[in-house]
C-alpha positions in Angstrom: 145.4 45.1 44.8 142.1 45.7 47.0 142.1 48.7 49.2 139.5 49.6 51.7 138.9 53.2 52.2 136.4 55.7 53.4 133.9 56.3 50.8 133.6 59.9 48.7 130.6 61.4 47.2 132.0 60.3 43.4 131.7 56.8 45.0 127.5 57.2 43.5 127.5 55.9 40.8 129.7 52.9 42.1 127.1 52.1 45.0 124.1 52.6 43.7 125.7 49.7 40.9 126.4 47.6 44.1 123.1 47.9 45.1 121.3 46.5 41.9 123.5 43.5 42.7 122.5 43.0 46.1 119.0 41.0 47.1 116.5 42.4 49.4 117.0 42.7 52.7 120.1 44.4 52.8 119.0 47.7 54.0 122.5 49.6 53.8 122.1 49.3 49.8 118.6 50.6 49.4 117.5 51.0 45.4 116.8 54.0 46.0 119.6 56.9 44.6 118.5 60.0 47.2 118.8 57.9 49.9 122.5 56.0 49.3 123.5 60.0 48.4 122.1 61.4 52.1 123.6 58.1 53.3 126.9 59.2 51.5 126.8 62.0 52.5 126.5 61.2 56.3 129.4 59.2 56.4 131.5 62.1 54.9 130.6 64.7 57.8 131.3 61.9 60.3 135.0 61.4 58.8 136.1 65.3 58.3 134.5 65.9 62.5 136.0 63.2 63.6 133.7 63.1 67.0 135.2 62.7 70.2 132.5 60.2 71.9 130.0 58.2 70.1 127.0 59.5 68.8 125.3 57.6 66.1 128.3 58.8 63.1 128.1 56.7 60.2 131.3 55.5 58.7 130.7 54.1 55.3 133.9 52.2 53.4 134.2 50.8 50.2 136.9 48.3 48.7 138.6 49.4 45.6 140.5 47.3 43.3 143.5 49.7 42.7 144.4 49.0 38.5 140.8 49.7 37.4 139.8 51.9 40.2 136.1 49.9 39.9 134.5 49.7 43.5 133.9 46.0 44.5 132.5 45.9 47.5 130.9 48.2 50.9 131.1 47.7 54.4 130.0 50.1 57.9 130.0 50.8 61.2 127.2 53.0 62.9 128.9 54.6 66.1 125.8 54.1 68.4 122.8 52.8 67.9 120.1 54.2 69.1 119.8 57.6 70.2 116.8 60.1 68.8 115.7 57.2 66.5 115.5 54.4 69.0 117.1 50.6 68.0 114.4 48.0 68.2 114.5 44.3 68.9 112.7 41.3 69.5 114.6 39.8 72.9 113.7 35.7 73.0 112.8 35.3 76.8 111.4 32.1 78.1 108.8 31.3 81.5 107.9 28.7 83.1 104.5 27.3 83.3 103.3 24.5 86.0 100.5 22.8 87.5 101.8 19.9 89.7 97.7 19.0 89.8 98.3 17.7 86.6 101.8 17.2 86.7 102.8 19.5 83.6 105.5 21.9 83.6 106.0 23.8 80.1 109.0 26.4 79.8 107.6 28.9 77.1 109.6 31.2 74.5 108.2 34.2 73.9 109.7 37.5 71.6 109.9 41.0 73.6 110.0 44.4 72.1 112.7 46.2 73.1 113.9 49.7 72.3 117.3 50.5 72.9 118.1 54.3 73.3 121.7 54.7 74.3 122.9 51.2 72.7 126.4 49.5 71.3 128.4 50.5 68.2 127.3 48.1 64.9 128.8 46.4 62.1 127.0 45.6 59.0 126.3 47.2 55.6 128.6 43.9 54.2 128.3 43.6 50.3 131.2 42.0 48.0 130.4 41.9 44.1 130.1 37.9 43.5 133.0 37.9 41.0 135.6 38.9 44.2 134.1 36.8 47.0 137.6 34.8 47.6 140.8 35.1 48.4 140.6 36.2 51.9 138.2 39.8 50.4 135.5 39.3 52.7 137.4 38.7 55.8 139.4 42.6 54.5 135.9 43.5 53.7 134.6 42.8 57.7 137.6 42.7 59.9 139.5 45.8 59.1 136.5 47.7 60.9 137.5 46.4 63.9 141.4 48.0 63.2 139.9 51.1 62.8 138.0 51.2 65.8 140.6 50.0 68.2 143.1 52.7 66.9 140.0 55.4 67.3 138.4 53.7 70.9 137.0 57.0 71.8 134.2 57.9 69.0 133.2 54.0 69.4 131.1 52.0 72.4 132.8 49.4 74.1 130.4 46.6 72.8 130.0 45.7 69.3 127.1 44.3 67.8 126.2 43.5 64.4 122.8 42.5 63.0 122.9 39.6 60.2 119.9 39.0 58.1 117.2 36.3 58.4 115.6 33.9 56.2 114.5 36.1 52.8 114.0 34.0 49.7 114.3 35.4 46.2 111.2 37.5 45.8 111.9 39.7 49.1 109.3 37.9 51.0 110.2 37.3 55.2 108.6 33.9 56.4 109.0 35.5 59.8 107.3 38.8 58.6 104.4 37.0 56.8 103.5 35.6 60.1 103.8 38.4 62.7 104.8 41.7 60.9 102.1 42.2 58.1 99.7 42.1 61.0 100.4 44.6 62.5 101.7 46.8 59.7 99.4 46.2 56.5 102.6 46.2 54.1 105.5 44.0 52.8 108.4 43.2 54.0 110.8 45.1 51.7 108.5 48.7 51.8 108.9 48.2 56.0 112.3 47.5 56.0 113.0 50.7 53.6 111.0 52.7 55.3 113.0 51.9 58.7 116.0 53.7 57.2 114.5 57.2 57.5 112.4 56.9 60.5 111.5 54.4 62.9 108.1 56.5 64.7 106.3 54.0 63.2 107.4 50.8 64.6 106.8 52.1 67.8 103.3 53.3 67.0 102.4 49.7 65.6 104.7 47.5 66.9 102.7 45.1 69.2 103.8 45.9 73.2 102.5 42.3 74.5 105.1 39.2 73.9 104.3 37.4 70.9 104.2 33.7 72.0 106.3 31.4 69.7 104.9 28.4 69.7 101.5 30.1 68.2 103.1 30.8 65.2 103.8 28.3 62.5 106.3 25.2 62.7 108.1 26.7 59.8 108.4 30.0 61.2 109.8 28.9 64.4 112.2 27.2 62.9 113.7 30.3 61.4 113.7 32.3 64.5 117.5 33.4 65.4 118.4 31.7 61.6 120.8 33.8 59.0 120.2 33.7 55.5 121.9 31.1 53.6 124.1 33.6 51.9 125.2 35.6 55.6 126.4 31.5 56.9 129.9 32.4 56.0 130.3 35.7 57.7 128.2 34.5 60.8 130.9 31.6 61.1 133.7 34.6 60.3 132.2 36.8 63.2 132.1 33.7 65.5 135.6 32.5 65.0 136.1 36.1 66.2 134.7 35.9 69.4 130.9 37.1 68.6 128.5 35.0 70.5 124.5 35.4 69.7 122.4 37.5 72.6 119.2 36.0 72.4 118.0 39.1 70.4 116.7 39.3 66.8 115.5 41.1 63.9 111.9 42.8 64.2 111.4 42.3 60.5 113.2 38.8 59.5 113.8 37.6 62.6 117.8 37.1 62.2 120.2 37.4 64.4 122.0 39.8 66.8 126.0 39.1 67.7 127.6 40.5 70.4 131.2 41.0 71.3 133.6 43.8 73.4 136.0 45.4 71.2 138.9 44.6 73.5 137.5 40.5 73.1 137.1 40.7 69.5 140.6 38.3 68.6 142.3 40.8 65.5 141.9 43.3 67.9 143.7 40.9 70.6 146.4 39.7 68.0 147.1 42.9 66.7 149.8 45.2 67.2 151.1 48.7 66.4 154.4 49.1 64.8 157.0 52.1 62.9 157.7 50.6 59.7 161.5 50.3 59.4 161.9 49.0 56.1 160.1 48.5 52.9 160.7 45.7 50.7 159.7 43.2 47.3 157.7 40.3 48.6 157.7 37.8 48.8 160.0 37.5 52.2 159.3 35.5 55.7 156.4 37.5 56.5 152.9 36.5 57.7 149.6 37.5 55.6 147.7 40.6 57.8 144.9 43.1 57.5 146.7 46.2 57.5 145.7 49.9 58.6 147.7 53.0 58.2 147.0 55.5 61.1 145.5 59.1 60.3 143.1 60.9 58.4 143.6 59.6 55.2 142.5 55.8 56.0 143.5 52.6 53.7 143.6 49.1 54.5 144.9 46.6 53.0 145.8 42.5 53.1 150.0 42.6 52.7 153.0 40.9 54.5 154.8 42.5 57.2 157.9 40.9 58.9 158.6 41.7 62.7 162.5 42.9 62.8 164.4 41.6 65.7 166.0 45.2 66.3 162.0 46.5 66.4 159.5 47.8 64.0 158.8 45.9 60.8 159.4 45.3 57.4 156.5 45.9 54.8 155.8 44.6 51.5 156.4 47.2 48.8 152.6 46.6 47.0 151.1 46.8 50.8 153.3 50.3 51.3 151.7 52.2 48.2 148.3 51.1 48.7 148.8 52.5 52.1 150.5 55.8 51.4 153.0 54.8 53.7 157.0 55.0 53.8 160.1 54.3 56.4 159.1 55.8 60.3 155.6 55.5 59.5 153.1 54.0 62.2 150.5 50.9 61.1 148.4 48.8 62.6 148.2 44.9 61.7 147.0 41.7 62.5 146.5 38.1 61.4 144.2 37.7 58.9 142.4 34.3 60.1 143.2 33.2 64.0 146.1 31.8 64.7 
């Protein structure tokens, strides 16, 4: 059985293995131990406080398959971005050139800094170890966050955003970065994108503040502009079937793409429901396949059957129930696990 829980500082050794699977670009798995331990760290202090308005908490999960207790897979959501350490964006904005003495009208694209102080709660810090990519453990993986928020609407933002990465081949190299970012920073893509973890000052220091024209860079290059690495396709088409629509806004660094959606819009939220668990029994029984949540402290989620009763409440499978920690009167919160 795969669980989703919060993750715990014994949880190390378990990320920092995750993170010599994942490629480069993924910035929430940096190869670098002190910093996943801070990171760690952070997301522990933000699940014992338990704030009471968003403030830029990090909530860090893992998935844990529950016979060998091995940790599969991570995922996150960042309360606010923003904040002391501004969030920065390129914003695609297009004008309109004419001259009707020579009968030429151009519209022009054009990339804008922009630095967000007081933005949106994100999503992202998605990783799955390849061998448990199927049976529905990416979809747990991603759309259980959005359970947890909607049962905890006060320490999130109203608007949820997540950030998927660009076009990065093999090597850690950034078309998009080769072509505007190394110009203005004298480094590489992976050492910029690392450093941006810690502190941002210096994005703003050499950041260019004058709209970088698209059509001067190269043909390849534009191409990639608002594109998602090959390997982020499928959750890009997972966050889209859930209502996420893309806001014109991309990555400074690889130039990927920002999703936006409310929380209330987002469609588990909308198809979701909160219910006291009358009865707990074997599966299999008439009983529709859902992302489940129990409600308190002591968070797990979970992919199991649950059965509306026709006197009220529900009926829960017996495997969801212990992964859960949950018995008879208990509250959880459920909802289909693909759109219906």
């Amino acid at each position: 059985m795969l669980i989703i829980r919060p993750v715990v500082e014994s949880d190390l050794y378990s990320m920092l293995e995750l993170a010599d699977m994942a490629s480069f670009g993924l910035t929430s798995l940096p190869k670098d131990r002190e910093l996943i331990l801070e990171r760690i760290e952070a997301s522990c202090r933000s699940f014992r406080f338990q704030a009471r308005k968003p403030q830029g908490e990090l909530y860090i999960f893992v998935m844990e398959e529950t016979d060998s207790a091995r940790i599969v897979g991570t995922s996150l959501i960042n309360s606010k971005v923003g904040g002391f350490d501004p969030f920065y964006a390129f914003r695609i904005e297009t004008c309109v050139s004419e001259s009707k003495r020579v009968d030429i009208r151009k519209e022009i694209s054009f990339l804008r800094l922009v630095r967000e102080h007081s933005g949106p709660t994100e999503i992202g810090g998605l990783f799955l170890s390849p061998s448990y990519r199927k049976h529905g453990a990416g979809r747990l993986m991603s759309l259980f966050r959005f359970l947890y928020m909607a049962e905890r609407r006060s320490q999130f933002e109203s608007l949820v955003i997540a950030e998927l990465r660009g076009v990065v081949d093999e090597t850690g190299s950034s078309p998009f970065w080769e072509a505007v970012g190394r110009h203005f920073f004298d480094m590489n893509y992976p050492r910029a994108d690392y450093l941006s973890l810690s502190d941002k000052r210096f994005i703003a220091e050499l950041m260019p503040r004058s709209p970088i024209y698209i059509r001067l860079l190269p043909k390849d290059v534009q191409e990639i502009i608002g594109k998602v690495h090959q390997n982020t396709r499928p959750a890009l088409k997972m966050l889209q079937d859930e209502g996420f629509r893309f806001n014109q806004m991309v990555d400074i660094f690889d130039a990927g793409p920002m999703v936006v959606c409310p929380l209330d819009n987002v469609r588990i939220v909308r198809q979701s429901a909160r219910s006291v668990i009358r009865e707990i029994g074997p599966s299999p029984f008439p009983a529709q396949d859902s992302i489940i949540t129990n409600i308190g402290r002591d968070f797990r989620a979970c992919i199991g059957a649950v059965s509306l009763k026709p006197d009220g409440g529900v009926t829960l499978g017996l495997e969801a129930a212990k992964s859960l920690n949950v018995n008879t009167g208990d509250v959880i919160r459920f909802g289909p696990i693909r759109p219906t």
